[in-house]
N, C-alpha and C positions, 0 to 999 in steps of 0.2 A: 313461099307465099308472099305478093306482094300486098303494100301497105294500100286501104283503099282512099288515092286521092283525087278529089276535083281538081279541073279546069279553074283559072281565074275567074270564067264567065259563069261556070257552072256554078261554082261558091257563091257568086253576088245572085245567081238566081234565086238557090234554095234558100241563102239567107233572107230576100223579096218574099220567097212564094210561104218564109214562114211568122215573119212580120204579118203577111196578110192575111194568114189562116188566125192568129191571134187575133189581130184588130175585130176583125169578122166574129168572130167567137165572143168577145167582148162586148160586140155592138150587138148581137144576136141574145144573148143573155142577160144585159138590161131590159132589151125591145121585148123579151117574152116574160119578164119581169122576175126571171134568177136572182139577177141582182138589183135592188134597190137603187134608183136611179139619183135618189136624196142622199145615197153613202157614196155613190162611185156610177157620175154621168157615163151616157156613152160617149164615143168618142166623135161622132159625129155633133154631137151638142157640145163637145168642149172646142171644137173645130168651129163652128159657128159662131160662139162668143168670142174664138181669138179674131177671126174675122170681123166682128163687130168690134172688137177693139181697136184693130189696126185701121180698120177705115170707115169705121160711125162717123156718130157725133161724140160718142166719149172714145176718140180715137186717140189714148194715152201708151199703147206696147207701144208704138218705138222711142218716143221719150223714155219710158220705163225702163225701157232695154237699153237706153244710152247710158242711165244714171246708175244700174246696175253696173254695166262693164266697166261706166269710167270709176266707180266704186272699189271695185275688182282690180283692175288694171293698178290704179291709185297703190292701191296697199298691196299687191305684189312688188311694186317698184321699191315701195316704202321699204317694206322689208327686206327684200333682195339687196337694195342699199345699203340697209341695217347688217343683215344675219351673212353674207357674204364674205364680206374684209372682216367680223369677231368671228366668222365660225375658220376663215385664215388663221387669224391670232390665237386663237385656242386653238390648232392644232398644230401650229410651233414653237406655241411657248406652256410648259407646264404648271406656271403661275398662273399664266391667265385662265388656262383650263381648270386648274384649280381653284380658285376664286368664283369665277363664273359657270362651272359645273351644276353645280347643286341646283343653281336657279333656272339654267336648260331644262334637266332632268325633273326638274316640278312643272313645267311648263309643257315640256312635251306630249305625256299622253294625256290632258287634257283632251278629251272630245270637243268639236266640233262646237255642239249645240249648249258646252257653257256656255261659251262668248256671247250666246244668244241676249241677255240681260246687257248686256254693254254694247252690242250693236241697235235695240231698241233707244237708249239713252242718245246715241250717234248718231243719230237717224232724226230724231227730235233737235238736236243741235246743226243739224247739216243740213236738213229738209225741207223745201215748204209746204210738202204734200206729203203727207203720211198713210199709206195703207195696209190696212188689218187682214188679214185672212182669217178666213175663217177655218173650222177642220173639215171641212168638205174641198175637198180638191177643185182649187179654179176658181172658190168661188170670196168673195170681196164682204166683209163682215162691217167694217165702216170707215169712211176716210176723215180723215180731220185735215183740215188745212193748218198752218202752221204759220200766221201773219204776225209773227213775234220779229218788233226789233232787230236789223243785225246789224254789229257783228253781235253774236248773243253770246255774251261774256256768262261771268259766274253771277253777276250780279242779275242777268236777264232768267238764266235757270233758275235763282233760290225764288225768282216770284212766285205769287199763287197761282196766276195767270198759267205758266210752265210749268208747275207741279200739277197741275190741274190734267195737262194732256196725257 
């Protein structure tokens, strides 16, 4: 018995023809009112407002999109800098492994969404534009702008003004 394989083309169809049997089912099941359009738009409405983002008048995704990446990009570098040449050192010397062990291994499985709290914080010190989401997917809860002083030291964060945001 042979094993049953697709084509190259065949596989990017069926993977197409099943993206769009989902989409459709999706879009189908808000529009007949399955699903509550207040917990989880269609996808045509989230389609429309990325549209309206990228070329309105609040035409802010691809600014967004740059400050995200170079955000992204930033602190991969960072790190890669950092955790490259110690994660070398710690695996040729077993002092330094030993020493610096313990505080990988605390570090490591943290999830994701701690760091959430300390990237809000970084975001108000790096930012001039700050936005909220809300828990509805896509959807914008409130922006605050962020016309504080720079460079904004420790002295600019301990104001009321900053503790305020």
């Amino acid at each position: 018995m042979t094993p049953d394989r697709l084509g190259p083309w065949q596989g990017l169809v069926f993977g197409a023809a099943g993206l769009l049997v989902f989409i459709g089912g999706w879009e189908l099941a808000v529009r007949s009112g399955l699903i509550d359009a207040f917990f989880l738009p269609a996808p045509s409405s989230v389609l429309a407002r990325m549209v309206a983002l990228a070329s309105g008048p609040d035409a802010v995704l691809w600014h967004d999109i740059r400050m995200s990446a170079s955000r992204v990009l930033t602190g991969f570098v960072l790190s890669a800098l950092v955790g490259v040449p110690l994660g070398l050192v710690m695996g040729m010397s077993a002092r330094v492994r030993a020493a610096l062990g313990p505080i990988v291994s605390i570090i490591r499985p943290l999830p994701a969404l701690s760091w959430i709290p300390l990237s809000i914080d970084e975001a108000l010190i790096l930012s001039d534009r700050l936005v909220v989401m809300s828990a509805r997917p896509g959807r914008v809860k409130v922006v605050y702008d962020n016309d504080l002083p720079r460079p904004r030291s420790m002295d600019v964060q301990l104001t009321d003004r900053f503790l305020a945001l």
